[in-house]
C-alpha positions in Angstrom: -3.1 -4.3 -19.0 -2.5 -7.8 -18.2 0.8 -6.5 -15.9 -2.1 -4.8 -14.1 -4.1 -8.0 -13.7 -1.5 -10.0 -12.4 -0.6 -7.4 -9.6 -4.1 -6.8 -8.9 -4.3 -10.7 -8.6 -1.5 -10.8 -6.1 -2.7 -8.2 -3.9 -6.0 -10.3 -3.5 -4.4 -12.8 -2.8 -2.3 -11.4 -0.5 -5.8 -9.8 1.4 -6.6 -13.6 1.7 -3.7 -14.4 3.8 -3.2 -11.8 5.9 -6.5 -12.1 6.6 -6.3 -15.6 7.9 -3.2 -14.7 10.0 -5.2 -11.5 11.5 -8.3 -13.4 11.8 -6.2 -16.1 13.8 -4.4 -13.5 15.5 -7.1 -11.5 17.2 -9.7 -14.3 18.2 -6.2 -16.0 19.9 -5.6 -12.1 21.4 -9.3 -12.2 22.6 -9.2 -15.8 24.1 -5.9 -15.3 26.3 -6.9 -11.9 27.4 -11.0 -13.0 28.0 -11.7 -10.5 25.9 -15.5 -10.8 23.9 -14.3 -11.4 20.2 -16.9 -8.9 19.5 -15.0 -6.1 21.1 -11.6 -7.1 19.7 -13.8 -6.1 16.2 -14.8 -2.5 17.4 -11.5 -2.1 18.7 -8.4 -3.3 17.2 -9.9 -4.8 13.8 -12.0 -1.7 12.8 -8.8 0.4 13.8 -6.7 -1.8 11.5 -9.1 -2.4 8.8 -9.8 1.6 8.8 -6.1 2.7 8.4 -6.6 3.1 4.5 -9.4 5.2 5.0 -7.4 7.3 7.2 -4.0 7.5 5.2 -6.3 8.5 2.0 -8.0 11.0 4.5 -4.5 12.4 5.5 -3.1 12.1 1.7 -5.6 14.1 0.5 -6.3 16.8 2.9 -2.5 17.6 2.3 -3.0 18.0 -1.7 -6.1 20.0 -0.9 -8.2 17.3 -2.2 -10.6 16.6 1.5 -13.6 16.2 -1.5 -11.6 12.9 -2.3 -11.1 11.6 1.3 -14.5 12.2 2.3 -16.2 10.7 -0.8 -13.9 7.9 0.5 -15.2 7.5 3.4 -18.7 7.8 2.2 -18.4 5.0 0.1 -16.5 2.8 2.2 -19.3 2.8 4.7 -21.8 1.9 1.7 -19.5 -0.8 0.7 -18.8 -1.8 4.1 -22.5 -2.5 4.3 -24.0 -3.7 1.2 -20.7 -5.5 -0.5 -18.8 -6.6 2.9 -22.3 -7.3 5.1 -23.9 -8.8 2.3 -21.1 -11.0 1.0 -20.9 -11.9 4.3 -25.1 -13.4 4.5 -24.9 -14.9 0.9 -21.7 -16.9 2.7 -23.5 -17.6 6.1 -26.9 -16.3 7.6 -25.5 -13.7 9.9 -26.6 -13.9 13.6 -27.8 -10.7 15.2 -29.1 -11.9 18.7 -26.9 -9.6 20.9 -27.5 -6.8 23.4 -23.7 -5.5 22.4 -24.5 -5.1 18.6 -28.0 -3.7 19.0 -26.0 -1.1 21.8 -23.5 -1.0 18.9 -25.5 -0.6 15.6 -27.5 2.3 18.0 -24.2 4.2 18.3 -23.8 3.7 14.7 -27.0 5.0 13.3 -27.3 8.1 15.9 -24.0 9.2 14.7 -24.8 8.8 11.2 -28.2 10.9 11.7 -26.1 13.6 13.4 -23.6 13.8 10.7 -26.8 15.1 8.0 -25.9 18.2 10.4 -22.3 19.2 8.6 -23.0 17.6 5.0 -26.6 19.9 4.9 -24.6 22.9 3.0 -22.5 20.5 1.4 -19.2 22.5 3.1 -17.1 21.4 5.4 -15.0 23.8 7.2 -11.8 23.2 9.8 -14.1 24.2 12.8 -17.1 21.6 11.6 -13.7 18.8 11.3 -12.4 19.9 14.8 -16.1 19.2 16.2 -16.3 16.0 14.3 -12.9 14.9 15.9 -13.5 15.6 19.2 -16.9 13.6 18.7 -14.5 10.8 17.3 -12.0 10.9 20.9 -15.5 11.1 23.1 -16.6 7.9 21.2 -13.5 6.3 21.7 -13.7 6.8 25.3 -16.6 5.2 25.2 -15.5 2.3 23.2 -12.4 1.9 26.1 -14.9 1.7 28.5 -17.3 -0.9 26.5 -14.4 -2.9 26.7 -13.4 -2.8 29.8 -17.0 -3.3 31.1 -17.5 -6.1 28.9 -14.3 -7.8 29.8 -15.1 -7.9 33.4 -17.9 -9.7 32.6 -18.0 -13.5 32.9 -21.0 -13.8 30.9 -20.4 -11.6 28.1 -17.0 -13.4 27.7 -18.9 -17.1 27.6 -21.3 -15.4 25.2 -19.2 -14.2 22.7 -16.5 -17.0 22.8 -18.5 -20.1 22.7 -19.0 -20.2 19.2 -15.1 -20.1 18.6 -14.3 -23.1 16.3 -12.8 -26.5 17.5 -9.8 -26.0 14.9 -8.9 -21.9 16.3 -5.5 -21.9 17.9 -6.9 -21.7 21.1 -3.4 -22.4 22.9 -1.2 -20.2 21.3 0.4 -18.3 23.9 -0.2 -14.4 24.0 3.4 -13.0 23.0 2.6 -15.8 19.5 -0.6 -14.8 19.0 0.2 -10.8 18.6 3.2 -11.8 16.4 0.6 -13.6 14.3 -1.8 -10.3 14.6 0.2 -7.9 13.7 2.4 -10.0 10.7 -1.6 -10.3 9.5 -1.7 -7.0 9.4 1.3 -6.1 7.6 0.3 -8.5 4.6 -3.0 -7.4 4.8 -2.1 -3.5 4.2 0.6 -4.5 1.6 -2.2 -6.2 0.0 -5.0 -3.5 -0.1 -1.8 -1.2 -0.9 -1.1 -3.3 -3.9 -4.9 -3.7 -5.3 -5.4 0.6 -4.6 -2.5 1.5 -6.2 -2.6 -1.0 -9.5 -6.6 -0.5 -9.7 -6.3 3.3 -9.8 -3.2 2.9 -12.6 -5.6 0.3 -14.2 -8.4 2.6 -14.2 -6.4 5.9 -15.6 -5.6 3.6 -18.3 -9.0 3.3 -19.5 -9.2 6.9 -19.1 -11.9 6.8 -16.9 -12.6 10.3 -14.7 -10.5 11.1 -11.8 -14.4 11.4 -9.9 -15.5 8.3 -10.3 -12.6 6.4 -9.6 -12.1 8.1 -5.7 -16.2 7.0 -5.3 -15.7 3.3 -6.6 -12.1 2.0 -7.2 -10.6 3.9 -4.5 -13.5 3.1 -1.8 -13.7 0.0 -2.5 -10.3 -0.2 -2.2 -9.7 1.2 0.7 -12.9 -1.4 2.0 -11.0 -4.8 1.1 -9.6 -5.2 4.4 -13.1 -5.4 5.9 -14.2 -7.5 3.4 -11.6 -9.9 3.5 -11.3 -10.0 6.9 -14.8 -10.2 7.7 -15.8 -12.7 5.1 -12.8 -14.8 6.5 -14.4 -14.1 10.2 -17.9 -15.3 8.9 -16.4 -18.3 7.4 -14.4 -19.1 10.7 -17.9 -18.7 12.4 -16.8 -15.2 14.3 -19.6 -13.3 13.4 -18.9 -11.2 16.8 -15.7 -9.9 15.1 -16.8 -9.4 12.0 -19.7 -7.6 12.7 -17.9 -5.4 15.4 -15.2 -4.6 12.4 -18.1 -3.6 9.9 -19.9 -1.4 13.1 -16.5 0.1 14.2 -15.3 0.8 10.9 -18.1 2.6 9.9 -18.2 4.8 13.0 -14.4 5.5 12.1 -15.0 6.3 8.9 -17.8 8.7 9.4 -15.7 10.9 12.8 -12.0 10.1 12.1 -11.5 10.2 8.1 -14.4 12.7 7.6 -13.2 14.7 10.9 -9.1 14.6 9.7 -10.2 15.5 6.2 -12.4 18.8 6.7 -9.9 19.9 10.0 -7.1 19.8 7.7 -8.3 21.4 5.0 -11.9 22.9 4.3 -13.7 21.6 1.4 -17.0 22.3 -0.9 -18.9 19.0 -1.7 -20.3 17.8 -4.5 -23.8 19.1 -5.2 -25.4 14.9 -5.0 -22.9 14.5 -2.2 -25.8 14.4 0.1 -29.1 13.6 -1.9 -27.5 10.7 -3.4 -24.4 9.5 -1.9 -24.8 10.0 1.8 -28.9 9.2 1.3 -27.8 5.9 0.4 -25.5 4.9 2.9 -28.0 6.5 5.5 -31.0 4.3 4.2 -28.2 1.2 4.3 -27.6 2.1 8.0 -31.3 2.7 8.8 -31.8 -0.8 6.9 -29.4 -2.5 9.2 -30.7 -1.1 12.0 -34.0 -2.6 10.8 -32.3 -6.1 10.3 -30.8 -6.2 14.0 -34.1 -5.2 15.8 -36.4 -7.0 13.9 -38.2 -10.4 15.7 -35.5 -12.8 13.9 -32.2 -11.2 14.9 -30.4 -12.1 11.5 -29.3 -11.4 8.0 -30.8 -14.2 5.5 -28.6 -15.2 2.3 -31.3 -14.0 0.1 -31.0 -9.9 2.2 -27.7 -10.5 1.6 -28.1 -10.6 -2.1 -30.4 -7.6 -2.0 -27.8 -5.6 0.0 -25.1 -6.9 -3.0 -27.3 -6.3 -5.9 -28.0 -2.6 -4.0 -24.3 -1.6 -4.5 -23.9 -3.0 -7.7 -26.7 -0.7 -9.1 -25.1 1.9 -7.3 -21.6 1.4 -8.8 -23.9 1.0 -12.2 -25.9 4.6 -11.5 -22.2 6.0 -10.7 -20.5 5.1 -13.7 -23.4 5.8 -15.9 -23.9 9.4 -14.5 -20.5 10.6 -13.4 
């Protein structure tokens, strides 16, 4: 048990730096390139901080387990939301005085209405996975030319890369700053793979049910990149890219692990799957679509520990009920 701890320890640790270095690395990426921070999150961040989504997603889907990859995703998005976005507020009031995020977070919450559509019969066949991919590539296009758009823009730019802070690398050259990227990356997914892998050993040791440990250990998990690197963006003061890395994660999660999963390999759902699981993370995207359209455009510390004390009761209904 305590070898568990102490490699469960070092793969935190290892989230912290290579979040720093990522962190570092894409606002340097978006500065040379006049690129709005916020659309290096959608982009390359949610990307990135998604891949462990995806490689479960793949993983399982092989083994015939797509029930696995798509509970996954589920509760990466809940987690993404109440534990990363609400970490994130109890750290620093979370500005949400944008036209991109509202045009953002409205992308977000149509696609997660639509998806009630495949999850209704709790099946997902290879032709319902197939249709969710392709809406993943047509959103994708979309995000290409959101960037392309926005970059163009003077404006935007200023907007979104004022608020850099004073002690950012702001003169690394570009060739630096995507070695800096992308060796942030590689420490950051040796880190979440360390904390998955030694977390689920940890948990089979307790014996605890194969069920509950895809819906919390491993989605949670598989959601440390986000919340490291976002709560490392929030401190920095880049609340553009974090917020675009929660937004664009979510969205990834929901067409690309969801989509890969069912085309792969057709799966039955569990029964709750919808009532409980994906109720929830719908009511958590309808409630932060609330929170960015409401009069005062942010996310207060004391929401934030309502969203955080939201997915601990969750975790506690799961474990209890499971």
């Amino acid at each position: 048990m305590i070898t568990f701890l102490a490699y469960l320890t070092i793969g935190f640790l290892l989230l912290i730096i290579g979040s720093h270095f990522f962190v570092e690395g894409a606002t340097s990426v978006a500065k040379n390139m006049k690129i709005p921070t916020i659309v290096i999150g959608l982009t390359i961040v949610a990307f990135a901080t998604s891949a462990p989504e995806i490689l479960v997603s793949y993983i399982s889907a092989l083994a015939a387990e797509s029930s696995l990859a798509i509970g996954n995703a589920i509760g990466s998005n809940t987690a993404n939301i109440a534990l990363v976005m609400g970490s994130m507020a109890i750290i620093k009031t979370i500005s949400l005085d944008s036209l991109v995020i509202r045009n953002l977070m409205k992308a977000l919450f149509l696609i997660s209405i639509i998806m009630i559509i495949p999850f209704f019969d709790n099946y997902l066949s290879q032709l319902e996975g197939k249709i969710i991919l392709g809406g993943f590539l047509i959103t994708m296009l979309w995000l290409l030319k959101f960037n392309f758009s926005l970059s163009k823009k003077e404006n935007a730019v200023n907007a979104y890369n004022k608020d850099l802070p004073a002690t950012s690398s702001s003169n690394i050259p570009l060739s630096q700053a995507f070695f800096i990227l992308i060796f942030g990356l590689f420490i950051l997914f040796y880190g979440a793979d360390v904390v998955v892998k030694y977390a689920i050993e940890f948990a089979q040791e307790l014996q605890i049910p194969q069920t509950i440990i895809g819906i919390t250990v491993v989605a949670i998990g598989t959601s440390l990149p986000e919340l490291s690197v976002s709560i490392t963006s929030a401190i920095k003061g880049e609340h553009g890219l974090a917020i675009g890395n929660i937004i664009g994660s979510n969205i990834f999660n929901l067409l690309a692990v969801v989509g890969l999963a069912a085309a792969i390999s057709p799966t039955n759902l569990p029964e709750n799957m919808l009532s409980v699981h994906f109720f929830l993370m719908l009511t958590l995207t309808a409630l932060l679509f609330f929170l960015t359209f409401r009069k005062e455009n942010i996310i207060r510390k004391s929401e934030g520990l309502i969203l955080l004390l939201i997915f601990l009761t969750y975790i506690g209904y799961i474990i209890s009920y499971s």
